[in-house]
C-alpha positions in Angstrom: -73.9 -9.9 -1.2 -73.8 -10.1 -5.0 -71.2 -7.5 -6.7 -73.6 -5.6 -8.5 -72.2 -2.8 -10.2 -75.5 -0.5 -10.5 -76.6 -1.3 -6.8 -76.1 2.0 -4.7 -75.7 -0.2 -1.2 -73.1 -2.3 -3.2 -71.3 0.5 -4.6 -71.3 2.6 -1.4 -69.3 -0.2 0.5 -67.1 -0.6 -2.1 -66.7 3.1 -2.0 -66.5 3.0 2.1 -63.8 0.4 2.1 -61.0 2.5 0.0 -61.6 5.9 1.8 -60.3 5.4 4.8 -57.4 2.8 6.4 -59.0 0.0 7.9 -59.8 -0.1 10.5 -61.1 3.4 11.3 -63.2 3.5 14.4 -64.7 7.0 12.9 -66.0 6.0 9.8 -67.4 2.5 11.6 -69.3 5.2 14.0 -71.0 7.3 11.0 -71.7 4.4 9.1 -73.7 2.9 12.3 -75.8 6.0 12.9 -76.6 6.8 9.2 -76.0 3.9 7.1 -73.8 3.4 4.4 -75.2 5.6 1.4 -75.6 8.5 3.5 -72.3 8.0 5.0 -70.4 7.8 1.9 -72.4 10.6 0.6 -71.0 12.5 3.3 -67.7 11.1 3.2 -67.5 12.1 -0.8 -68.6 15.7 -0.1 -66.2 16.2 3.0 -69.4 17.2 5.5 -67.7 14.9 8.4 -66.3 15.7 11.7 -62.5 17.0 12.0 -61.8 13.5 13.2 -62.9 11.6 10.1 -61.9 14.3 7.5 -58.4 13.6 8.7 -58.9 9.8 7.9 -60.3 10.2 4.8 -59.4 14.0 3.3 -56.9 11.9 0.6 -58.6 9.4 -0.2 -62.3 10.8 -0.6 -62.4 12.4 -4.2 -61.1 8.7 -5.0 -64.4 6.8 -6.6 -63.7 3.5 -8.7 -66.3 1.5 -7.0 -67.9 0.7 -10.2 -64.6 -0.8 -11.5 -63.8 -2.4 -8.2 -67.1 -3.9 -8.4 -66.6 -5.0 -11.7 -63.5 -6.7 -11.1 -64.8 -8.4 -8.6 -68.0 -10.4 -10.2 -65.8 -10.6 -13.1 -64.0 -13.3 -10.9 -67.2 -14.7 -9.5 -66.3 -12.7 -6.2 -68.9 -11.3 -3.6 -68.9 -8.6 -0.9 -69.5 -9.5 2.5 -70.9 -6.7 4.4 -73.0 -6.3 8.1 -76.1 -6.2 6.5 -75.8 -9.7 4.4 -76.6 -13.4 6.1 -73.1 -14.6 5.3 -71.5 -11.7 7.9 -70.4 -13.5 10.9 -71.6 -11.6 13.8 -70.6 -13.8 16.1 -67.5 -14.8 15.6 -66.9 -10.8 15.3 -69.1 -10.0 18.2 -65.7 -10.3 20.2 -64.0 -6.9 18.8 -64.1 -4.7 20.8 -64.2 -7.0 24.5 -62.5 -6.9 28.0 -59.2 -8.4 26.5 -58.0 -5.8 24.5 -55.8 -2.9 26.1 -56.1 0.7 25.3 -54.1 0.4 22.3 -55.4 -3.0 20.8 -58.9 -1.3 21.4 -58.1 1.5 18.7 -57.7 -1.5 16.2 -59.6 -3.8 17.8 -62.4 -3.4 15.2 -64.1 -5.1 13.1 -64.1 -5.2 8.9 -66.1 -2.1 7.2 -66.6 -4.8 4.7 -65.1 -8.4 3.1 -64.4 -8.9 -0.7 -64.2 -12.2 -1.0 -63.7 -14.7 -3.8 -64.5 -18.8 -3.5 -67.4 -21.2 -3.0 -66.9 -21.7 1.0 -69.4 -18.9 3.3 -67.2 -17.4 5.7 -70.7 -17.6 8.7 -70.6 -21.3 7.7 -66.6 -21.7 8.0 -66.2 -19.4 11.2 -68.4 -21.8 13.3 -65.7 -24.4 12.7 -61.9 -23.4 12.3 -58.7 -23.0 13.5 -56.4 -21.0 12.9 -52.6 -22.9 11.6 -50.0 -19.7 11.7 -45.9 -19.7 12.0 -42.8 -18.4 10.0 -42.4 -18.0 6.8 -38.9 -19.2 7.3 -40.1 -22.2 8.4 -38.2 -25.3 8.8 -38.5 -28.7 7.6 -40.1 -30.1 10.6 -42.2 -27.0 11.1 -43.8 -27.6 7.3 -44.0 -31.5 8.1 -46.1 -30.5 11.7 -48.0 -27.7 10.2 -49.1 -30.1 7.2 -49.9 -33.0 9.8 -52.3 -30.5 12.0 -53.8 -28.7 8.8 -54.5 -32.2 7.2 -56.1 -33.7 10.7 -58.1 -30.8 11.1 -59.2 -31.3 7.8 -60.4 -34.7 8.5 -62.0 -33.9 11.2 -64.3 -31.1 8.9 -62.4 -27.9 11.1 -61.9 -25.3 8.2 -58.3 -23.8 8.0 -57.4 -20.4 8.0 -54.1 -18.8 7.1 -52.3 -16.2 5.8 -51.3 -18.0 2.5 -47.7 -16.9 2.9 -44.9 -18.9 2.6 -43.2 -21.4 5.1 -45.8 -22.7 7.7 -49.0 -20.8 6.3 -48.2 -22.5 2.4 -47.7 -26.1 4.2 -51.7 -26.1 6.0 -52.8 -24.4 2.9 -51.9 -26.7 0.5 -52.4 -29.9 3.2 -56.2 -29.2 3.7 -56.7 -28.7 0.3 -54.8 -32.0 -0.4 -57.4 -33.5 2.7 -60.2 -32.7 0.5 -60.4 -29.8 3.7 -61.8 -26.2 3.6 -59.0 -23.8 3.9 -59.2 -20.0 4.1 -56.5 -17.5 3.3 -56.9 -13.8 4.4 -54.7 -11.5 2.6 -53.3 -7.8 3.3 -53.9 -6.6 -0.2 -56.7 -6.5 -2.7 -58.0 -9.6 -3.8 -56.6 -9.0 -7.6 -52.8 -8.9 -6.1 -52.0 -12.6 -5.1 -49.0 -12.3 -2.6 -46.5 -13.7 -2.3 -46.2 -14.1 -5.9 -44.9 -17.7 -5.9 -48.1 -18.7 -4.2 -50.1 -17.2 -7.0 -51.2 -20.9 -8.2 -51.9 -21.6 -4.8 -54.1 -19.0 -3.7 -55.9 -19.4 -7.2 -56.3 -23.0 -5.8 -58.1 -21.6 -2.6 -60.4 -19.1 -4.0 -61.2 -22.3 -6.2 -62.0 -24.9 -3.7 -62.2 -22.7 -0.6 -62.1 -18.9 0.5 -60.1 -16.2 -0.1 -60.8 -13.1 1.9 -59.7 -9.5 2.0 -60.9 -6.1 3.8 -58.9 -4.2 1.1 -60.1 -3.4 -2.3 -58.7 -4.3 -5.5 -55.4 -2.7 -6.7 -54.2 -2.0 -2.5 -50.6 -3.7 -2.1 -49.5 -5.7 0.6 -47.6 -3.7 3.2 -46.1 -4.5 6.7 -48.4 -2.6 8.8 -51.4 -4.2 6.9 -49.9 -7.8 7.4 -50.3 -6.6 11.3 -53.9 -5.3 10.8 -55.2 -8.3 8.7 -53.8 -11.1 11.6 -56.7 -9.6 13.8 -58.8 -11.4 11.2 -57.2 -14.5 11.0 -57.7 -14.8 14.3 -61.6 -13.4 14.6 -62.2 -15.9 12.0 -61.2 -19.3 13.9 -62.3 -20.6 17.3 -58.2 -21.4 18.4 -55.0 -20.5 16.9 -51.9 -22.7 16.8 -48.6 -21.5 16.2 -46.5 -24.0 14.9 -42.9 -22.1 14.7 -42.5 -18.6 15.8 -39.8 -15.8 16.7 -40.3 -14.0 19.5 -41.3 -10.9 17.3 -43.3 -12.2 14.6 -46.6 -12.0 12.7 -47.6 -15.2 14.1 -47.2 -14.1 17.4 -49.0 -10.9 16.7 -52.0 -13.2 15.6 -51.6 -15.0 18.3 -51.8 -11.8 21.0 -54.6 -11.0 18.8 -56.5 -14.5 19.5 -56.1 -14.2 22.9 -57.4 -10.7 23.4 -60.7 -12.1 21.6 -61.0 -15.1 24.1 -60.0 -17.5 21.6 -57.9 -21.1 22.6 -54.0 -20.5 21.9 -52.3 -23.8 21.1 -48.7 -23.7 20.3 -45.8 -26.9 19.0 -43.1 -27.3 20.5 -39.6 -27.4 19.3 -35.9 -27.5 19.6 -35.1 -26.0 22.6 -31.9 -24.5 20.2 -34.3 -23.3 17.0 -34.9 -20.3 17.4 -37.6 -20.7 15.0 -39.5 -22.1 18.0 -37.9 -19.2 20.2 -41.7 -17.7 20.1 -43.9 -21.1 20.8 -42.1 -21.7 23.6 -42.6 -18.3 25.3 -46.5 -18.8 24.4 -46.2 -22.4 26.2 -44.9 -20.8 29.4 -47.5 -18.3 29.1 -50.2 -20.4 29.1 -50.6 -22.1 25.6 -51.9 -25.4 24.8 -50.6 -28.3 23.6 -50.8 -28.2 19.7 -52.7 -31.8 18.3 -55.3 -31.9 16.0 -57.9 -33.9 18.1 -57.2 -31.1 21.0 -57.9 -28.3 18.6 -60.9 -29.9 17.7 -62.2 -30.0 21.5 -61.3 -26.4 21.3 -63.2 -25.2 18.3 -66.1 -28.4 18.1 -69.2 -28.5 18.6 -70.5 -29.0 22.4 -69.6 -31.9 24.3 -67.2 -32.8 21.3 -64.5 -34.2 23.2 -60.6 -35.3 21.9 -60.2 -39.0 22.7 -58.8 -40.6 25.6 -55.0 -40.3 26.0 -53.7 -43.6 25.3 -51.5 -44.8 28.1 -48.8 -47.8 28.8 -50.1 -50.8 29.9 -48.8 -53.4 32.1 -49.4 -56.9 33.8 -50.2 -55.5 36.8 -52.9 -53.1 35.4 -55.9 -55.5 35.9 -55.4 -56.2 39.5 -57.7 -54.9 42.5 -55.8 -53.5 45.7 -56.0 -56.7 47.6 -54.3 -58.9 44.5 -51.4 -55.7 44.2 -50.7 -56.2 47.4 -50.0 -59.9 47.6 -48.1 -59.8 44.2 -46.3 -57.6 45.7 -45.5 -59.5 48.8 -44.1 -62.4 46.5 -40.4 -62.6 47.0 -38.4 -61.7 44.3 -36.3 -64.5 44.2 -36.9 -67.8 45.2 -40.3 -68.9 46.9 -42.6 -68.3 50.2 -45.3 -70.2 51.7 -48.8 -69.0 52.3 -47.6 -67.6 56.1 -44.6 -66.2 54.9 -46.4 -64.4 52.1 -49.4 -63.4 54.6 -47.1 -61.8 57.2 -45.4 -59.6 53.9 -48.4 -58.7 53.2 -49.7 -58.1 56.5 -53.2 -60.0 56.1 -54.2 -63.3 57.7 -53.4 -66.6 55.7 -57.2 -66.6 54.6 -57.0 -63.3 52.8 -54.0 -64.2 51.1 -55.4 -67.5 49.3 -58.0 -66.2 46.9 -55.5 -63.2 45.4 -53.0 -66.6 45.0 -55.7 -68.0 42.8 -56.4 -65.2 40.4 -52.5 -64.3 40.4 -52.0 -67.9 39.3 -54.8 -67.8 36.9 -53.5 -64.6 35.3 -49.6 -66.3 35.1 -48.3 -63.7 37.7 -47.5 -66.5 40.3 -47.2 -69.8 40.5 -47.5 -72.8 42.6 -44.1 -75.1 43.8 -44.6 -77.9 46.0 -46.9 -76.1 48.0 -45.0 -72.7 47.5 -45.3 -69.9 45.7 -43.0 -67.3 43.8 -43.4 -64.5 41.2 -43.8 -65.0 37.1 -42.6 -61.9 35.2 -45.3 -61.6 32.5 -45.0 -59.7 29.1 -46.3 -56.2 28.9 -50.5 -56.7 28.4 -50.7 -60.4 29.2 -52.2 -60.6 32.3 -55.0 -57.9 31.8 -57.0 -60.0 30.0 -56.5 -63.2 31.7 -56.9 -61.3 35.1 -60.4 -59.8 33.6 -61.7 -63.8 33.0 -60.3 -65.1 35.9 -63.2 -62.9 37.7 -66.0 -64.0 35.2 -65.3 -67.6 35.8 
């Protein structure tokens, strides 16, 4: 939705969002039955329910929706509210589901509305993303992994979302947006208050190239509780998150509970079983977590029957022999040589069986022939597939 100042739907959003500390589950309720003017009509005059009043009863005589407004298409920004195409009612159609407990239900909710600023459509990037969280006291192998994931889910065209702090949520960040990758950062504070500070350039960076989203209106500072309350949108926002380092008690972890309460994939990295930086990933492995690699993460959030490639696996000599061919290599003596009979009764076949495995074993330069017996060739690693394979064609 275009900011426009002189638009009473616009400017009764705007209005809606300040009155009341997201997320209220009251002032989501009026605005559902009578719609967003009339509710912040109401709201303005106080002629709410006890329940609400208490909500918003200091904030409500506070109108700058015109300025916020302002401010906002002054830096190209837009709303994004329920009733505009870029809302993405899907990916927040899981608020409010069977995984949250009584408590996570009360803030289980989704935005009033999104003031966002940058060319990427939040519909558009919530079909395909992931979520890249962890420390801010990251270390430098929790940077290096977070900017290996971000940058190969980038090149695989899975949009990155963060909380463009510093430590793990900088390193994706600023490795998508060196991948030529969408990244998203969704802040705790008004959209006009870059935070941290030292990521000011940075987060300029994103609202250029990507998206940078808030559910708090211009001029709100960051604070702890609404770092806590904005993680349930990094996570709505992203098919799977993956938490690269983590304390036990962390905002990372809290995104993570809050990704798993809204069904989505929780993938987690492994580390040192000493760093406590990783204290947290490791309690989410033996809880259930994935794995954390980019082309799993991409099975998790893809498109359908999008796959992650075939594990590659070790090779050896022995891996393009049938059951019959095992068996008689197997009967070979280690050292020295056997006859036919001798190799037969190892193997526990008849003399017959045993000659044609002989043939393709010699073929493929497992065995060979000495004066009428035979013993084992130890063949390099990935030799004899191949020349086990044309043995059969010849």
């Amino acid at each position: 939705m275009t900011a426009a100042v002189d638009d009473p739907l616009s400017r009764a959003w705007a209005y809606l969002s300040r009155v009341a500390e997201p997320p209220c589950a009251e002032l989501a309720a009026l605005v559902q039955t009578v719609g967003p003017v009339d509710a912040a009509d109401r709201v303005r005059r106080g002629v709410v329910d006890d329940d609400l009043a208490r909500h918003a009863e200091c904030r409500r005589g506070i109108d700058c929706a015109a300025d916020d407004l302002e401010l906002l298409s002054r830096r190209g920004g837009r709303l994004i509210t329920p009733d505009c195409d870029e809302w993405p009612v899907l990916a927040f159609a899981a608020f409010g589901g069977s995984g949250f407990g009584a408590r996570a239900r009360l803030r289980g909710l989704p935005p009033m509305v999104l003031w966002a600023l940058g060319p990427a459509r939040l519909d558009e990037v919530a079909q395909r993303a992931a979520a890249v969280v962890g420390t801010r006291a990251a270390t430098t192998y929790g940077e290096h992994v977070a900017a290996d994931l971000a940058a190969g889910l980038a090149e695989r065209d899975v949009a990155v979302v963060s909380g463009g702090a510093y430590g793990v949520d900088g390193a994706a960040h600023r490795a998508a947006l060196a991948a030529d990758g969408i990244t998203v950062a969704v802040m705790a504070g008004g959209i006009d208050i870059p935070y941290p500070a030292g990521h000011s350039a940075l987060l300029h960076r994103i609202g250029q190239h990507g998206l940078l989203l808030t559910e708090y209106p211009p001029g709100v500072r960051p604070a702890r509780y609404r770092f806590l309350t904005r993680n349930r949108l990094v996570a709505a926002a992203a098919g799977a998150a993956v938490v690269v380092e983590a304390g036990l008690r962390s905002g990372a972890a809290n995104t993570a509970a809050w990704a798993r309460a809204l069904g989505r994939t929780v993938a987690a990295v492994p580390g040192p079983v000493t760093s406590s930086a990783s204290a947290g990933c490791h309690a989410l492995l033996r809880n259930g977590a994935a794995l954390a690699r980019a082309e799993d993460i991409v099975e998790f959030v893809g498109r359908m029957g999008e796959l992650a490639p075939e594990e590659p696996r070790p090779t050896t000599a022995l891996d393009g022999l049938t059951g019959a061919e095992r068996q008689v290599y197997e009967a070979l003596p280690g050292r020295g040589v056997a006859t036919v009979d001798e190799i037969a009764v190892a193997a526990g076949l008849v003399p017959e069986q045993v000659l044609g495995p002989l043939a393709i074993l010699e073929v493929a330069g497992l065995a060979e022939r000495l004066d009428g017996r035979w013993r084992i060739v130890r063949a390099r690693p990935g030799q004899a597939v191949a020349k086990t394979s044309e043995a059969r064609l010849v």
